[in-house]
N, C-alpha and C positions, 0 to 999 in steps of 0.2 A: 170842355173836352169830354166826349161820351165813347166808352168803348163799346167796339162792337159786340153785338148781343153772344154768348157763347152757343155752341149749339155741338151736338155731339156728345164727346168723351168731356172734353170742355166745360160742356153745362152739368155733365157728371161730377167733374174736381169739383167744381164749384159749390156742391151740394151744401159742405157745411157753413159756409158764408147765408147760403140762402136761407137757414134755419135759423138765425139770429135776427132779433129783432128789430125790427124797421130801423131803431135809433140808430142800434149797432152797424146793422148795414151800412148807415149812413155815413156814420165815423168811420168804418174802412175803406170806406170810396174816397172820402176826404182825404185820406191818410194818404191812398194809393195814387191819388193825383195829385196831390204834395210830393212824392218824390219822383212823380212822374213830369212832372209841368216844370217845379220852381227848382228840385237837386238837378234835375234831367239828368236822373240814372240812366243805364243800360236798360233796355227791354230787356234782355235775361236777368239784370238785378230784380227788374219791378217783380219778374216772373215766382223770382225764386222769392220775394218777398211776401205776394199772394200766397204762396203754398205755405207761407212758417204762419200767416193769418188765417191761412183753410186751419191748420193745425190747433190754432187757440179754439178757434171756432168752436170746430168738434169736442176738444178738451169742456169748454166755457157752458155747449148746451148736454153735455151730458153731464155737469156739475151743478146744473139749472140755476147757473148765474150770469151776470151779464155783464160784458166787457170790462165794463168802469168799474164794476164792485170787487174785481178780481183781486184777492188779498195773494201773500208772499207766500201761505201757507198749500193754497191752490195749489201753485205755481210748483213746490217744493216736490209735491204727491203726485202730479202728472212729470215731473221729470223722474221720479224713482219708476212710475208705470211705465215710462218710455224705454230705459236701463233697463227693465225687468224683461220686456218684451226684445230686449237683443238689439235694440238701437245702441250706436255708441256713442262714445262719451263727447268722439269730435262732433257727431252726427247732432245733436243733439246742443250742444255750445253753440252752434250755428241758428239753430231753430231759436235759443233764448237772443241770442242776439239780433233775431229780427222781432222779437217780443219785446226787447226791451229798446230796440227803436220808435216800434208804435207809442209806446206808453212814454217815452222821451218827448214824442209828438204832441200826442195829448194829452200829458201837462203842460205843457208850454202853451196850447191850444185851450186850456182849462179844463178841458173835459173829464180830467181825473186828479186826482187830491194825491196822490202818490204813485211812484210807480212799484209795482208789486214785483218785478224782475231784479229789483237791486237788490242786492245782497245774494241771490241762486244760482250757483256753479253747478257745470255740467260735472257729473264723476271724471276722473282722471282716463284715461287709457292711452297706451302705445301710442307716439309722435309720431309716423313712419317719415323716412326721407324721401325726399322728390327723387323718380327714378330717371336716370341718366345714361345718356350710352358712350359708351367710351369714342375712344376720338377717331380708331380704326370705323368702328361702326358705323359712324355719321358720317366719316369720307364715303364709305361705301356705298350709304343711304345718299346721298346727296351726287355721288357719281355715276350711281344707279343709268343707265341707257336702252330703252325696252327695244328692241326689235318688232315687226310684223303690226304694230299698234297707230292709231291716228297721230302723222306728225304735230299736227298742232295740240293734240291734246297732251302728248309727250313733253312739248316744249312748255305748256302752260304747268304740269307737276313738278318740270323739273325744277322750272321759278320758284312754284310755289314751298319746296322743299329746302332751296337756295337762301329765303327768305328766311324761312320760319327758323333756322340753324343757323345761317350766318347775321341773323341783326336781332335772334331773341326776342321775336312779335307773339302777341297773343295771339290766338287763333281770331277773335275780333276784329284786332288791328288790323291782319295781314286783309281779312274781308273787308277792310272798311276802308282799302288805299282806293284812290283814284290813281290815274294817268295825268291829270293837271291838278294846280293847286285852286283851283277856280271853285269849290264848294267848299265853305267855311264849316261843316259839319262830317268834312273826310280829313283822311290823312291823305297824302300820294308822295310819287316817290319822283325824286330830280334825278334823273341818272346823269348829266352831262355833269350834277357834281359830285356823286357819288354819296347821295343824301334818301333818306328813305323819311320824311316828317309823318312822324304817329299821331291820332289822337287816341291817348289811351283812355286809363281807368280816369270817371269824374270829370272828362273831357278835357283831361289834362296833356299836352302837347308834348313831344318833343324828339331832339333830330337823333336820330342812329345812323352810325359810319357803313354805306353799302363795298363789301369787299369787292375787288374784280371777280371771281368767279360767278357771284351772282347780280353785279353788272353785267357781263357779258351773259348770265343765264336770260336777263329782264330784255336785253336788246332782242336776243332771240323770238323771247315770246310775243312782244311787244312787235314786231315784225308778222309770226304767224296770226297774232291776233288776228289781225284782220280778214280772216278768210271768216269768221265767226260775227263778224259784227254785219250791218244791216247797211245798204248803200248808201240809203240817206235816213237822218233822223225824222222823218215822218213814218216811216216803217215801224217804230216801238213807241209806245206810248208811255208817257214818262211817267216816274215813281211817283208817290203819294204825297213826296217834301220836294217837288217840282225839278228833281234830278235825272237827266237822260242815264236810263239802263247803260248805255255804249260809253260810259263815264268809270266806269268799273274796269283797277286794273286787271281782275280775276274773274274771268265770266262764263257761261256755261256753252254749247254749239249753241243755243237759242239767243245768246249774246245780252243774257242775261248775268246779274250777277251772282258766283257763287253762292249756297249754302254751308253751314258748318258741317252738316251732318254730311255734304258730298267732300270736303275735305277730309276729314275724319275716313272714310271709306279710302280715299285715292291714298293717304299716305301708310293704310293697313294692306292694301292691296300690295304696295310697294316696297313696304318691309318684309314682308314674304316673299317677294319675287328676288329681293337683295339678301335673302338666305339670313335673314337676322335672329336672333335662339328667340324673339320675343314681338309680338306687333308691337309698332308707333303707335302713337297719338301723338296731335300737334303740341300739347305742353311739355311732352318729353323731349322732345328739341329745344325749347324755349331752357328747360334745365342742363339741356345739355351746352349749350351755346354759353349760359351761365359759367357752368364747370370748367369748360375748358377755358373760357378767359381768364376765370381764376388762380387757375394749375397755370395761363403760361406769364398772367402779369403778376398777380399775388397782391393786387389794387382794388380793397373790397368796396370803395366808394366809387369807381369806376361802372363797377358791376352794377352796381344800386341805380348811378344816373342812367344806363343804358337798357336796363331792364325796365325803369319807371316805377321803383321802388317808392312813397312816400317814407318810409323808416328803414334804415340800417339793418336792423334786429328781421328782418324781414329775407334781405341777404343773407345774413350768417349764415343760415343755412347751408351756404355753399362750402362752408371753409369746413365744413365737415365733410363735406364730397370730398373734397381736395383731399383732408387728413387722409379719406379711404385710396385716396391712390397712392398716395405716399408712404401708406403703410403697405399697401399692394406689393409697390417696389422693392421696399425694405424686406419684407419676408423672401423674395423672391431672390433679390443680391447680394445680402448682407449674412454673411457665414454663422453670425450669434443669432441670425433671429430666429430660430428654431422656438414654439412655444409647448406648449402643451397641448395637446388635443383636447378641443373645445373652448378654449382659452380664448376669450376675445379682447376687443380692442374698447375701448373710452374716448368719445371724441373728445374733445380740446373745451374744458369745463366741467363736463362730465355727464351733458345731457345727448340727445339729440334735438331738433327741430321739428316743426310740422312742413308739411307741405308747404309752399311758399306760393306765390300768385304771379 
């Protein structure tokens, strides 16, 4: 498997890979098609995993050592230079955790005697909570109706919004449905049973409950499709992994399939246009869809199967949303909860969580 040659900004990122030396080089091409070929990550994992190895790179040739001699002391004095220079702490916990995957790799592969990342935490800083929109907001966002606009592209957002808040899809996911089940490397959605089948994270499967309102959004769109799609399949020339474009339940006028970064646009557009205090983005749906399941069943294992949680502790998260509306209530109807100004709250242990996935 050879990737294409970079060219551009591209061959630019690339730079500090290309200063290491041959051997080096080679072991991170190895590396990158190990979890490209045999995990079969995500292309945005592989991506974001090339840039934490751009990262060593640069750290590795400006310490004039080479990959495999990397000791824990390195590793210690480029993550306080990272800190110093205003990265943070999560920022930075993620970068060693694609450092200390490599070096996972190659020992096991033999190519190094230890790995130099075990034992080095990122500094501490602020968990923030996954932002959420309350339940008025996302009816609003989700019943949103443009006028004067292309029907079919109306009806294709308004699916697309339908989805992402009522079944808690990644923004991946929701791009990666087909209209049949007929390609073992998509997900797609059964409407006759009310079944939306994901392939999520690690190409792990599984089915989420499609409500009627976004039933009845998908029949809509699934009907205007086809003013967008091409007459006959000899008109588009099929993708790279021998899948007709027109196999996409989310597609662009060209009857192609979406982008992220044109989804991301449609649902900023439209949270503005739905008078919201703050734009979307698709994962703010995906936490909001969480939350409010949570607030109306109070079922945190529920939440976990339907989100595609691998751990629990991953969920929690939510039940700190929930605390926040509940304590919303409480100040707002409860005659003693008057507090002190500036006085806050403690979620339920006493921490908060990070952002959840």
């Amino acid at each position: 498997m050879t990737a294409p040659e970079p060219t551009g900004q591209a061959a630019v990122a690339q730079a500090p890979l290309a200063r290491l030396s041959v051997a080096d080089q080679s072991l991170v091409q190895a590396y990158l098609l190990h979890v490209t070929v045999e995990k079969r990550l995500a292309q945005r994992t592989v991506t974001l995993y090339t840039l934490d190895l751009e990262k060593l790179a640069a750290c590795a040739v400006a310490a004039q050592v080479g990959l495999p001699a990397v000791q824990g002391h390195h590793v210690r004095g480029w993550v306080a230079r990272m800190h110093a220079g205003g990265r943070s702490g999560r920022g930075i916990a993620l970068i060693l955790s694609g450092w200390r995957g490599f070096y996972v790799w190659a020992g096991r592969s033999g190519h190094v005697a230890h790995n130099p990342v075990v034992g080095v935490r990122a500094p501490k800083s602020p968990k923030p909570l996954p932002k959420a929109l309350g339940v008025d907001e996302s009816v609003q966002l989700a019943g949103l109706e443009r006028s004067g606009v292309d029907p079919v592209r109306e009806s294709r957002d308004q699916c697309m919004v339908e989805l992402l808040y009522g079944c808690g899809l990644r923004l991946g996911e929701l791009l990666g449905l087909n209209v049949t089940g007929a390609h073992p490397q998509r997900g797609w959605l059964d409407v006759q049973a009310g079944e939306v089948h994901v392939l999520g994270k690690g190409s792990k499967r599984r089915t989420v409950p499609v409500g009627a309102p976004a039933v009845a959004a998908v029949q809509r769109w699934l009907e205007a499709r086809q003013a967008w799609l091409p007459p006959t399949a000899s008109q588009v020339a099929d993708t790279p992994d021998g899948e007709a474009p027109f196999e996409a339940l989310f597609v662009s006028r060209q009857g192609r399939r979406l982008s992220a970064q044109q989804v991301r646009v449609v649902l900023r557009q439209r949270s503005l246009q739905a008078e919201l205090a703050s734009p979307v983005h698709p994962h703010m749906l995906r936490h909001s869809f969480a939350s409010h399941v949570l607030q109306s069943s109070g079922d945190l294992r529920a939440v976990q199967e339907l989100l595609g949680h691998a751990s629990i502790t991953t969920t929690q998260v939510y039940t700190w949303l929930d605390f926040q509306h509940l304590a919303r209530a409480y100040d707002a109807a409860h005659p003693r909860a008057r507090r002190a100004e500036g006085a806050g709250r403690t979620a339920p242990g006493g921490k908060g969580k990070s952002d959840p996935d």
